[in-house]
TIROZA-413699 format. One record per residue (C-alpha): y, z, x. Coordinates in steps of 0.02 Angstrom, whole numbers, padded with zeros to 5 digits. Layout:
% residues N
north Y; up Z; east X
...
% end
This chain:
% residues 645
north 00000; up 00000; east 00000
north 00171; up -00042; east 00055
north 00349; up 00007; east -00012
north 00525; up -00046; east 00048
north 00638; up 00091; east 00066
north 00813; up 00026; east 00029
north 00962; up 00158; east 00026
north 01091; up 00026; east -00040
north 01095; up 00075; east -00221
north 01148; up 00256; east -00155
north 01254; up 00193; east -00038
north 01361; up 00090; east -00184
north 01336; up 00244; east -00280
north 01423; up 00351; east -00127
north 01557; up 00222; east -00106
north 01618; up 00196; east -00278
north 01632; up 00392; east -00269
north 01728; up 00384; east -00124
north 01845; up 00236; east -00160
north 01887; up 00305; east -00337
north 01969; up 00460; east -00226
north 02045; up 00335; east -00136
north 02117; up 00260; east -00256
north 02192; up 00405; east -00358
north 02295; up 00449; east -00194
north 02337; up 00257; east -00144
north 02353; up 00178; east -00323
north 02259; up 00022; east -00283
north 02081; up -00067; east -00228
north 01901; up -00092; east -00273
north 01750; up -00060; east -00230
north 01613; up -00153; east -00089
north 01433; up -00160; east -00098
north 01267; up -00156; east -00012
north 01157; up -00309; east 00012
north 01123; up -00410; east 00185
north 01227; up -00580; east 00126
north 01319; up -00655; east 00286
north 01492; up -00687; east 00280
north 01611; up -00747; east 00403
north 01759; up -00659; east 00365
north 01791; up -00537; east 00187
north 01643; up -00509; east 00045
north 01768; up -00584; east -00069
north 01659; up -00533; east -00204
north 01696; up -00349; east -00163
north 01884; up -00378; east -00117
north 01996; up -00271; east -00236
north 02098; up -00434; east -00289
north 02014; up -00609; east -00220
north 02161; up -00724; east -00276
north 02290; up -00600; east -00139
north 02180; up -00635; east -00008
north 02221; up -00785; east 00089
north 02179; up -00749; east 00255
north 02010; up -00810; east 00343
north 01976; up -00723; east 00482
north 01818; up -00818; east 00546
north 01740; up -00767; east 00714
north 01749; up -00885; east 00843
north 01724; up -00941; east 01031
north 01920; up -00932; east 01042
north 01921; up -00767; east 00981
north 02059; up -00713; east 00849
north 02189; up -00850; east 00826
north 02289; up -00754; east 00695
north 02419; up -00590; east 00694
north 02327; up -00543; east 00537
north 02139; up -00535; east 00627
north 02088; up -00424; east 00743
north 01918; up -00399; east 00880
north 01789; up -00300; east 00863
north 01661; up -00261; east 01009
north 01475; up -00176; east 00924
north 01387; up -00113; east 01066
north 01198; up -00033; east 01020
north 01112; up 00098; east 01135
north 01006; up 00229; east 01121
north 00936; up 00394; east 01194
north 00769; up 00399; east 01263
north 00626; up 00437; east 01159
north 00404; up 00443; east 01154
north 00417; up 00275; east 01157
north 00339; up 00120; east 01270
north 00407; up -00003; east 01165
north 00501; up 00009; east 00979
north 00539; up -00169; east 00924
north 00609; up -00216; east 00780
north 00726; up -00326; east 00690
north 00919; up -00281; east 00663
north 00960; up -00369; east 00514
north 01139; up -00342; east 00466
north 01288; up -00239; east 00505
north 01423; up -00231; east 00354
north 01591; up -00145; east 00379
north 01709; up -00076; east 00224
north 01887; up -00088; east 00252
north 01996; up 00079; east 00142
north 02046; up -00058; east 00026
north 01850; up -00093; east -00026
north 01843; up -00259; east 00069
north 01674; up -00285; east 00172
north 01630; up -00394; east 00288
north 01468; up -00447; east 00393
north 01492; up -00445; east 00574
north 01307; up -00509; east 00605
north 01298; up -00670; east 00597
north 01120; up -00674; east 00613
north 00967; up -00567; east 00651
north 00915; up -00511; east 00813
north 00739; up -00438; east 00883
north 00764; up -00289; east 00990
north 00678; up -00178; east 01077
north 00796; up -00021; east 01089
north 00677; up 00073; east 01221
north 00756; up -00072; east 01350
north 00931; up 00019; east 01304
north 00921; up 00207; east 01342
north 01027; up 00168; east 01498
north 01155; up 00042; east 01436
north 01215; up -00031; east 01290
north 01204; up -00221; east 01240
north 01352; up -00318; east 01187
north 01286; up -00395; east 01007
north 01439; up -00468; east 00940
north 01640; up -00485; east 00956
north 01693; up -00508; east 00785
north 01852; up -00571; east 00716
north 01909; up -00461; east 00556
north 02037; up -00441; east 00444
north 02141; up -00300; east 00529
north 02131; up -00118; east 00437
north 02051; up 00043; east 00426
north 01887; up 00023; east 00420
north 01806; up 00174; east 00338
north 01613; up 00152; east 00316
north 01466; up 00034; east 00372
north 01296; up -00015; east 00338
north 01166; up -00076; east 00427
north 00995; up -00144; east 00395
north 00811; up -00117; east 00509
north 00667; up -00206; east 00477
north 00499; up -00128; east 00519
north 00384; up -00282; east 00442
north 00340; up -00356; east 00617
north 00390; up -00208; east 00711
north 00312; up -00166; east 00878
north 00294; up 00019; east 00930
north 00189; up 00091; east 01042
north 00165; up 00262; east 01136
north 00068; up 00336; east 01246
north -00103; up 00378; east 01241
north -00186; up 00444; east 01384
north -00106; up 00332; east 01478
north -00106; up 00185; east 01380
north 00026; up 00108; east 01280
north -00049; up 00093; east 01091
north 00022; up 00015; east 00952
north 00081; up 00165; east 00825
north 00108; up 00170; east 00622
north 00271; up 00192; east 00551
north 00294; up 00283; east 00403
north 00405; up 00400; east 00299
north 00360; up 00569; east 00275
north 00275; up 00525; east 00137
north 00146; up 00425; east 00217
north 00209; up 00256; east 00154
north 00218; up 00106; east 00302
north 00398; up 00058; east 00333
north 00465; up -00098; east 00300
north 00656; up -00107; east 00288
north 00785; up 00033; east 00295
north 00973; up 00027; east 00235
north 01060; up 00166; east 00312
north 01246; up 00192; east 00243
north 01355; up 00251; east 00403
north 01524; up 00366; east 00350
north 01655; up 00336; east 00503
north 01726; up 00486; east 00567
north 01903; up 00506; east 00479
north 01995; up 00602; east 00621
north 01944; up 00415; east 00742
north 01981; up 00287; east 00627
north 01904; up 00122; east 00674
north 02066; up 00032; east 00672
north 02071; up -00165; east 00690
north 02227; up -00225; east 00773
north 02302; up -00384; east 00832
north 02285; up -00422; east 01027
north 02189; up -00240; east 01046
north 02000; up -00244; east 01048
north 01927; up -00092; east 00968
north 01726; up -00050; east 01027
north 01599; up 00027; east 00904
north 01446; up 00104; east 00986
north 01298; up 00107; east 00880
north 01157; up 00232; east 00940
north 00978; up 00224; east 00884
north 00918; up 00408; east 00930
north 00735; up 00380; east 00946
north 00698; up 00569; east 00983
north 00801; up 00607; east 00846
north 00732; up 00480; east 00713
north 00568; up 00484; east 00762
north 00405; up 00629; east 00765
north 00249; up 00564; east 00836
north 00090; up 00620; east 00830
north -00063; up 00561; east 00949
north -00187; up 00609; east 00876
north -00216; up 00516; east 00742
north -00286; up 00341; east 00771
north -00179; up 00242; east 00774
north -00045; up 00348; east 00830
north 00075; up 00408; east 00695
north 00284; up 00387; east 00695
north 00362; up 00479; east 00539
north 00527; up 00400; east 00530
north 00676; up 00487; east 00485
north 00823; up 00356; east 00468
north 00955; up 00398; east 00609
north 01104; up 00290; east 00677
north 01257; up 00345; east 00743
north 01416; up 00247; east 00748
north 01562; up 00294; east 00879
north 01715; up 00214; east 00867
north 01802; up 00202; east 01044
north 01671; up 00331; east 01149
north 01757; up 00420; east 01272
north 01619; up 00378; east 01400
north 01566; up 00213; east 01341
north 01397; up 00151; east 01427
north 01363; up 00030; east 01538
north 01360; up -00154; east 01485
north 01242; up -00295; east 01463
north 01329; up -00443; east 01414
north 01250; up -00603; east 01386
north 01303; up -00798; east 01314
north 01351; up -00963; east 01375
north 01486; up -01002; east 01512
north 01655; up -01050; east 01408
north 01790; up -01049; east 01547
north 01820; up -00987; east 01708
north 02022; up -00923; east 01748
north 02034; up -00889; east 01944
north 02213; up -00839; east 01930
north 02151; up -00700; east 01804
north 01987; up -00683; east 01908
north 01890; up -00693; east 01750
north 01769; up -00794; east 01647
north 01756; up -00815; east 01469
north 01566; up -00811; east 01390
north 01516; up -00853; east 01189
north 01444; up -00692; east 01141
north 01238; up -00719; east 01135
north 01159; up -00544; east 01149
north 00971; up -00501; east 01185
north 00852; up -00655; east 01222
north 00902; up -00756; east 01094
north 00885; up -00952; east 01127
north 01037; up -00983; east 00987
north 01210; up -00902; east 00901
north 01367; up -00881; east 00968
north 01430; up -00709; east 00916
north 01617; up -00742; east 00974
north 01717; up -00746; east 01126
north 01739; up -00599; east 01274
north 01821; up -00604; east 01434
north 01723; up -00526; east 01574
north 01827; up -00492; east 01731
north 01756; up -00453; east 01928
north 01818; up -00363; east 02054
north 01797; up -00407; east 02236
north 01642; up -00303; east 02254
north 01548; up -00396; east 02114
north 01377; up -00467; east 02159
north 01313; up -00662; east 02105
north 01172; up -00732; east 02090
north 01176; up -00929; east 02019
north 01058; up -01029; east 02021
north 00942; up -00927; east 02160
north 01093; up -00921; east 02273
north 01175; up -00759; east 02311
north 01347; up -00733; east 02315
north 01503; up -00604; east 02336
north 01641; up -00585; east 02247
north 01762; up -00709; east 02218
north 01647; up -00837; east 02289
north 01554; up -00829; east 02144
north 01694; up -00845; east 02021
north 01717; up -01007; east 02108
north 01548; up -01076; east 02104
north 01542; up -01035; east 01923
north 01698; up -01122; east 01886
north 01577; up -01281; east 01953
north 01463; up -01276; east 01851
north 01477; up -01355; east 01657
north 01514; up -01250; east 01499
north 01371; up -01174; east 01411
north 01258; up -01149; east 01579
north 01186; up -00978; east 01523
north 01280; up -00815; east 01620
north 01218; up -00622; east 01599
north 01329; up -00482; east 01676
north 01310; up -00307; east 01693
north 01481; up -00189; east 01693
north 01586; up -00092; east 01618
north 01708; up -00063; east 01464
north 01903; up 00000; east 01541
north 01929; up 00097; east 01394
north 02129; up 00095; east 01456
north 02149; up -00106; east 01474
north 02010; up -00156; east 01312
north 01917; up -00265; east 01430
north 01744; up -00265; east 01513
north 01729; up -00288; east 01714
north 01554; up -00341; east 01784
north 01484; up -00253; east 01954
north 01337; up -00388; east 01936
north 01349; up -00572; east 01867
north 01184; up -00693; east 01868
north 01206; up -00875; east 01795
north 01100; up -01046; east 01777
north 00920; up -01005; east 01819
north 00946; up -00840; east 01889
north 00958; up -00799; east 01705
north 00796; up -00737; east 01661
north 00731; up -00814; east 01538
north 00845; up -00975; east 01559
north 00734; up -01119; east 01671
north 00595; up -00976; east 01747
north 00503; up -00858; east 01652
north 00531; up -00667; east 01686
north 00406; up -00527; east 01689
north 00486; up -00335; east 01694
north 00380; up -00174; east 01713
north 00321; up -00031; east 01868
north 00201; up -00078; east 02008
north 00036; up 00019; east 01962
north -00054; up -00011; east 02140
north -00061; up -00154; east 02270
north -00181; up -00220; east 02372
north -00116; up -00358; east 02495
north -00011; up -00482; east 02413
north -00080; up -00430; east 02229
north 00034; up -00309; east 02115
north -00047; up -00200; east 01976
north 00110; up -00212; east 01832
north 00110; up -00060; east 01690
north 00211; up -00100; east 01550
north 00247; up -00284; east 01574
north 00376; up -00360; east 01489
north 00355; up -00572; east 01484
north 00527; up -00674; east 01441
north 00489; up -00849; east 01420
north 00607; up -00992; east 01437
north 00558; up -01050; east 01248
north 00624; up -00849; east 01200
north 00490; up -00777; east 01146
north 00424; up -00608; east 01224
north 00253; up -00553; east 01272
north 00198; up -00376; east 01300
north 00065; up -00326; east 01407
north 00005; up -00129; east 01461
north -00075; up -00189; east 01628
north -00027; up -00354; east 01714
north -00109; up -00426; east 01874
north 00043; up -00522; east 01981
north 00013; up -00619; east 02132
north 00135; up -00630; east 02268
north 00178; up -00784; east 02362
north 00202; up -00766; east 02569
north 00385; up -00846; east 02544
north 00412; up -00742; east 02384
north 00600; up -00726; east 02400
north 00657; up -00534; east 02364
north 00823; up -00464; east 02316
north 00911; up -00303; east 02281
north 01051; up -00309; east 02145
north 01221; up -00235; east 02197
north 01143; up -00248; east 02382
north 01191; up -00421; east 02435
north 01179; up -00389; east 02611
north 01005; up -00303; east 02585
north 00876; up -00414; east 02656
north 00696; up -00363; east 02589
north 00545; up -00460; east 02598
north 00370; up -00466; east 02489
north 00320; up -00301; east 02597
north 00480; up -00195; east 02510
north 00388; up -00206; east 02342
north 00273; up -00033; east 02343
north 00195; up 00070; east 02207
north 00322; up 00140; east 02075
north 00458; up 00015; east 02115
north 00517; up -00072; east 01947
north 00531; up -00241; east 01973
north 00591; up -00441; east 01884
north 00471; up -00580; east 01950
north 00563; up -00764; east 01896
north 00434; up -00895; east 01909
north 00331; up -01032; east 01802
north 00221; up -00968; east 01671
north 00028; up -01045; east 01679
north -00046; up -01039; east 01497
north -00200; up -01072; east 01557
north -00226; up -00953; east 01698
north -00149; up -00853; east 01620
north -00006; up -00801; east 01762
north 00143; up -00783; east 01819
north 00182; up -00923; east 01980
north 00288; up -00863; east 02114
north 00276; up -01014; east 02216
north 00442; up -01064; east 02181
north 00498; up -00907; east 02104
north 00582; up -00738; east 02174
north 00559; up -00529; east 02166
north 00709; up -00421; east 02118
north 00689; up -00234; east 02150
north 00761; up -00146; east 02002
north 00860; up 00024; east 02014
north 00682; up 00154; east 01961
north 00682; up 00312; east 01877
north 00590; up 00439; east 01957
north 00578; up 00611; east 01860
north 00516; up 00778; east 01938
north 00549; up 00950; east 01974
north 00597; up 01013; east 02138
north 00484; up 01095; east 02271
north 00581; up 01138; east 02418
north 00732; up 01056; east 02523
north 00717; up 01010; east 02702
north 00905; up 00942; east 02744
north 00918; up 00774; east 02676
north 00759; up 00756; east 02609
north 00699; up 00848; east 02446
north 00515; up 00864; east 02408
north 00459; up 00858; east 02223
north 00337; up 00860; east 02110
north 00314; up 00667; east 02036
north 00303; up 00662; east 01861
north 00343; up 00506; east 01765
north 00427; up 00314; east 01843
north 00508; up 00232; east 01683
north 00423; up 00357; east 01569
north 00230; up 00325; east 01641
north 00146; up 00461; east 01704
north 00165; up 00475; east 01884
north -00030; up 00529; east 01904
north -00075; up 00357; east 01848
north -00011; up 00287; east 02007
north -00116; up 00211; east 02146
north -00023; up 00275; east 02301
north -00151; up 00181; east 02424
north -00077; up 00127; east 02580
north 00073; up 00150; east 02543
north 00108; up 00266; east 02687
north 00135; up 00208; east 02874
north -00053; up 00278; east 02895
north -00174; up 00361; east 02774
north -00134; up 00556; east 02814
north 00047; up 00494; east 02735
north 00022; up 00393; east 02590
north 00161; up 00437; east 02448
north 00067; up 00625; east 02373
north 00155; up 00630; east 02182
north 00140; up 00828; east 02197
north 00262; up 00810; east 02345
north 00330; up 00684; east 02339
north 00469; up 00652; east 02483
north 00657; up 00583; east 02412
north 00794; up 00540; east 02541
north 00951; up 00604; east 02452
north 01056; up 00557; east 02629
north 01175; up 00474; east 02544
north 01226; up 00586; east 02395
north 01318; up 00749; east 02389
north 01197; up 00882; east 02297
north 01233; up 01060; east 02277
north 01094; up 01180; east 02306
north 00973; up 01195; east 02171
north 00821; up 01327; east 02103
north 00667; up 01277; east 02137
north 00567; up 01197; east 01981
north 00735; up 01135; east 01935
north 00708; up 00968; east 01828
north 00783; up 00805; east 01911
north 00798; up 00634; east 01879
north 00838; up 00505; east 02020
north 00901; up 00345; east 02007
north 00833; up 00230; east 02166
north 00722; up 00151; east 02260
north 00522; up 00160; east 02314
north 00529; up 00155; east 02503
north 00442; up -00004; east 02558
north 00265; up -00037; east 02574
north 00185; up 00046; east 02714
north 00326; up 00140; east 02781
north 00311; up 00287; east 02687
north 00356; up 00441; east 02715
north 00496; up 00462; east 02644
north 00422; up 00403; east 02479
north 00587; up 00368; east 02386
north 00764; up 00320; east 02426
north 00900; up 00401; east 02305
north 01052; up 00313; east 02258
north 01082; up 00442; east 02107
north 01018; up 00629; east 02042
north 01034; up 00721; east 01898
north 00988; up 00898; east 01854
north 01017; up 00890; east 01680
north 01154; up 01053; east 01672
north 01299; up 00948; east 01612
north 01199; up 00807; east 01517
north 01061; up 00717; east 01474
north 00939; up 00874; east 01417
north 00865; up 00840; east 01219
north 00857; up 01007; east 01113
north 00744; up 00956; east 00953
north 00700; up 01058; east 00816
north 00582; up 01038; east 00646
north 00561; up 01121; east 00501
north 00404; up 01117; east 00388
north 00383; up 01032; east 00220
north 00545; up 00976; east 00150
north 00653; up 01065; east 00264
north 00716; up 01263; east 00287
north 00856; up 01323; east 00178
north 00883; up 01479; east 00322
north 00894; up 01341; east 00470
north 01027; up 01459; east 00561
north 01052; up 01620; east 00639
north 01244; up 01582; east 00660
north 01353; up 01447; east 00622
north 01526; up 01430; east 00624
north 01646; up 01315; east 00728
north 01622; up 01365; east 00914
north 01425; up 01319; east 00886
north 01267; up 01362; east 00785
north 01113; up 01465; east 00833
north 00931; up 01391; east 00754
north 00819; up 01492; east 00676
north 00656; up 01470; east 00756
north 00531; up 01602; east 00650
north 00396; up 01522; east 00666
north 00329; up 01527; east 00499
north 00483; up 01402; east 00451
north 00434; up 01292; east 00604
north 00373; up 01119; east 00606
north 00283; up 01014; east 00762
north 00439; up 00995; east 00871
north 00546; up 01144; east 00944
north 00599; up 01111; east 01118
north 00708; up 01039; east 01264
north 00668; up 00919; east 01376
north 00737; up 00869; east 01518
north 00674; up 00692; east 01594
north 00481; up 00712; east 01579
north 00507; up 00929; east 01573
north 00471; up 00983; east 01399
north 00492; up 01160; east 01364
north 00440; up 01260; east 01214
north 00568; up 01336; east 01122
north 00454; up 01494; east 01097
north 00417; up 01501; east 01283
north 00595; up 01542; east 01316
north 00685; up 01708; east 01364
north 00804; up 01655; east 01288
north 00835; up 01524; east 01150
north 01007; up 01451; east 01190
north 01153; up 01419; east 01060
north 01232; up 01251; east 01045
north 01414; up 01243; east 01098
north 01497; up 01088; east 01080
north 01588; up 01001; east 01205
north 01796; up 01031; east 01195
north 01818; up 00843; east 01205
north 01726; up 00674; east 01183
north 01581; up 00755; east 01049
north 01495; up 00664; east 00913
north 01411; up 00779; east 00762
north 01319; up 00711; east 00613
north 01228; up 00740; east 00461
north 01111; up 00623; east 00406
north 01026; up 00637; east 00197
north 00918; up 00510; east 00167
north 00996; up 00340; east 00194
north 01198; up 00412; east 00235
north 01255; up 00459; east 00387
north 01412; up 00548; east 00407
north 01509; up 00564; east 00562
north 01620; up 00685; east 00637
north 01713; up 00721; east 00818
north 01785; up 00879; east 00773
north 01624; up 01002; east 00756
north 01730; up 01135; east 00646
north 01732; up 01016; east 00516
north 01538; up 00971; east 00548
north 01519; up 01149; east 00530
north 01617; up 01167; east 00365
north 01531; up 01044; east 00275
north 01356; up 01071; east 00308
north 01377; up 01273; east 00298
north 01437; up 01218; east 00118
north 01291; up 01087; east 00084
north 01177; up 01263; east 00131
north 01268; up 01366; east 00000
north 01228; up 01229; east -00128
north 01052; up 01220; east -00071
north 01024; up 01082; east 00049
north 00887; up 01095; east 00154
north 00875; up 01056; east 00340
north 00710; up 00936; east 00409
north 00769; up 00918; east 00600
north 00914; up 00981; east 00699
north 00930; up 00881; east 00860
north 01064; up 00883; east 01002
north 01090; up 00813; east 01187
north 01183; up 00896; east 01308
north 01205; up 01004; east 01469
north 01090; up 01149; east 01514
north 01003; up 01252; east 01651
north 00836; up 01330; east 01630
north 00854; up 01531; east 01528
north 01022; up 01481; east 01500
north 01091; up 01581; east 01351
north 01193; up 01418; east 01275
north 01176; up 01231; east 01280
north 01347; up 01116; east 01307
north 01314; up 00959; east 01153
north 01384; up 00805; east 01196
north 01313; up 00777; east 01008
north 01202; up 00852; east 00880
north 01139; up 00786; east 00731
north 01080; up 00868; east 00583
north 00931; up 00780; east 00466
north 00954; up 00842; east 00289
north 00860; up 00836; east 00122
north 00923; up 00806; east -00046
north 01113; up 00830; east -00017
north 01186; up 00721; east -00150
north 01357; up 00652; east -00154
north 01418; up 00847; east -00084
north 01523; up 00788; east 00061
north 01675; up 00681; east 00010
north 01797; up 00607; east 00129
% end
């Protein structure tokens, strides 16, 4: 049996109720409704007064050619989760403007895979609207074809998704209420950026143990307009222009894979530290502005950067274009080396790109290296690695020709990047620049599943993942407790050259981000969820006959039990730059000032609500009594129309 869970007749229910107010203090509009139909510029059919509107604002390469449109940057991320894979279609994005106008800023459906964004977020469209307030949003999942897999002993098996109820997902319609103290504002000649986040952790409670493995979803999206610390950038499309006086290039918005869509026009501008790579030639800087300004329009470009929150305008550290694309003329294969022997890489978690788009997923993956295998390091121009710098751990892009028959990946003519890894682990000891740890997870795979074989300059020092040696020579790090958590950001020392095992280019211990705090309640949620809550921060109640499968932090691949702890710490949000939300089946509300995300759902309490999942990320250090929350989301049951904006 299957059902289609579709929130859109609350959601017009919500925002009639919340337009009427409108309207009673502004003395004018109508109302705008759910429904995934594609529009270029305003749902006329929902506009307070069609015959008033005359102005089309219709996104374009050009970008907005009139004072009465505005841009409109949707970046999508999300935090890490139990996930090896979660793909699944995003349908549609609507946005309500105060007056009751909505418009789609999806122009088409995309297939993504959000576990590939827990460090960055993907450009997916720069719209041209109408300029306004925009108030509210909805936005549209489907789960038919979806792909999700987790863990299992190792293995990465495909998982059911289903509502608490037991019934499969198909699609979800989630109604998103913007944060009225950060308007999303549309403006002439000033890009505003909306950051979507699909919590996985937060949405998500999987269970193992069933075959196959179980997801209950619980429908969770958070929209931010202009985040204080936006993430980094993947942006992706077809060359449009190149301006060397303005030492920037101009793409047609094309986000994900896709083989089709433009999704309107961004600027990208480079500094002269940026790194190129076009066409299988490497390049620096303003060199490579200059051989991209050779090459015709439309030759496919992907550049990873930033968003200058200051100047409204994205700067790329790394730029490929023409083949170097993945994806574009060579097929591309992502994922950890498992073990080597000689020229032949064991891949976990291989992700296949072809050049027709599609994408292939495969848990093990044998790749064979070629002896003139050409091998590059990202952001390292001057870098010079060869076939022997690939070792086990080391995540890793092979571009080369696909053989259907084989089936395999050819390298002959192809080339190796080394990818920036994630290594997560607690700490052992410190010996000067060198900090030995115990292994526990590379990308999110168990670190125990790795074949460390040769990988040493003789046996006796093969890489040992319960100490396992990281060079931290170039970073600053303060001292630290042993069994602190950390997660570094780096490189596997080459092959054969160990010890040390690891090269740091980053570390985090998790005290002023990045640590999950997750909570569940049994049944249909607790009505006594908190020992305190008020508007410096809220304490859960974890008695343990209100508990449900999930109470604990984790930090990287450390998972503590809530119950374990000396001390249970209190939330505290952060003075500046939080994000708070309650979520009740299929509405989302929104909120940067936590006193009034503590008003509201101390109120829903007193008028019964109950409370499924209380989730928050953050800052903290092992028996600490509190918890810093960069954001926290409440999951609520049965609220109704209590919280009116």
């Amino acid at each position: 049996m299957s059902r289609e869970k579709d929130f859109s007749a609350l959601w017009r229910a919500c925002c009639a109720l919340l337009l009427a107010l409108s309207l009673s203090a502004c003395g004018g509009g109508g109302s705008g409704g759910g429904g995934n139909d594609r529009n270029s510029g305003a749902d006329t059919a929902a506009a307070p007064d069609p015959g008033d509107r005359a102005v089309v604002c219709e996104t374009s390469d050009a970008g907005p050619t009139s004072e009465q449109c505005g841009q409109l940057f949707v970046g999508i991320t999300d935090l890490e989760g139990d996930f090896i894979r979660y793909q699944v279609e995003l349908v549609s994005l609507r946005l309500q403007r105060f007056d009751g106008t909505v418009v789609e800023v999806l122009p088409a459906a995309s297939t993504v895979d959000f576990v590939e964004y827990a460090d960055r977020a993907e450009l997916v469209t720069a719209a041209t609207l109408e300029i306004g307030n925009y108030v509210r949003g909805e936005i549209t999942l489907d789960f038919t074809d979806a792909d999700v897999r987790v863990d299992v002993d190792g293995r990465a098996e495909p998982a059911r998704v289903a509502f608490e109820d037991g019934i499969r997902v198909r699609r979800v319609t989630l109604a998103l209420v913007l944060d009225n103290r950060r308007p999303l504002i549309i403006q002439p000649e000033l890009p505003a950026l909306l950051e979507l986040d699909f919590n996985l952790l937060a949405a998500n409670s999987v269970d193992t143990v069933l075959l196959p493995p179980r997801v209950t979803l619980f429908p969770v999206v958070t929209a931010e307009n202009d985040p204080p610390l936006p993430k980094p950038f993947r942006l992706r499309g077809p060359l449009l222009s190149v301006d060397e006086r303005q030492v920037s290039y101009r793409i047609a918005v094309r986000p994900f894979d896709e083989e089709s869509g433009r999704q309107g026009g961004v600027n990208i501008e480079i500094r002269g530290e940026t790194d190129w790579e076009i066409d299988g030639e490497r390049l620096f800087g303003s060199s490579g502005l200059s051989a991209l300004a050779a090459l015709p329009p439309d030759t496919e470009t992907l550049a990873f950067g930033v968003f200058d929150r200051a100047r409204r305008t994205f700067i790329a550290d790394l730029v490929y274009a023409g083949s170097s694309v993945p994806g574009d003329t060579l097929d591309t294969l992502k994922g950890h080396v498992l073990a080597r022997e000689g020229p032949l890489l064991r891949i976990i978690g291989a992700r296949l790109l072809r050049t027709d788009g599609s994408v292939d997923f495969f848990d093990r993956f044998d790749l064979l290296l070629a002896q003139n295998t050409f091998v590059s390091v990202p952001r390292f121009p001057l870098r010079q690695e060869t076939v022997q710098g690939i070792s086990v751990g080391q995540r890793i892009a092979a571009l080369g020709h696909w053989d259907e028959e084989r089936p395999q990946l050819d390298l002959g003519e192809g080339r190796v990047r080394l990818l920036p890894t994630v290594l997560d682990s607690f700490l052992n000891a410190r010996v000067e620049d060198e900090m030995l740890v115990t292994a526990l997870e590379f990308g999110g795979r168990d670190a125990l599943l790795f074949d460390y074989t040769d990988t040493g300059t003789e046996e006796a020092l093969d890489a040992d993942p319960d100490n396992y040696q990281v060079d931290i020579s170039d970073l600053i790090v303060e001292p630290l407790a042993v069994g602190t958590p950390l997660r570094f950001r780096g490189y596997v020392t080459p092959f054969g050259s160990a010890p040390p095992d690891f090269d740091a280019i980053s570390i985090e211990d998790f005290s002023l981000g990045g640590a999950q705090f997750l909570v569940s309640f049994l049944g249909d949620g607790s009505d006594i969820p908190f020992l305190t809550l008020d508007a410096t921060g809220l304490s859960v109640n974890l008695a343990q006959e209100l508990l449900g499968f999930d109470h604990y932090i984790r930090r990287g691949a450390v998972i503590d039990d809530l119950l374990s702890l000396f001390t249970v710490p209190r939330l505290l949000p952060v003075e500046e730059g939080g994000l708070f939300a309650i979520a009740d089946d299929g509405i989302v509300y929104m909120y940067s000032d936590f006193g009034d995300f503590a008003t509201d759902l101390d109120r829903l309490l007193a008028a019964g609500a109950l409370v499924k999942r209380v989730y928050a990320e953050g800052g903290y250090r092992t028996d600490a009594s509190t918890m810093s929350a960069n954001s926290l989301i409440v999951v609520a049951d049965e609220l109704g129309n209590l919280i009116v904006r």
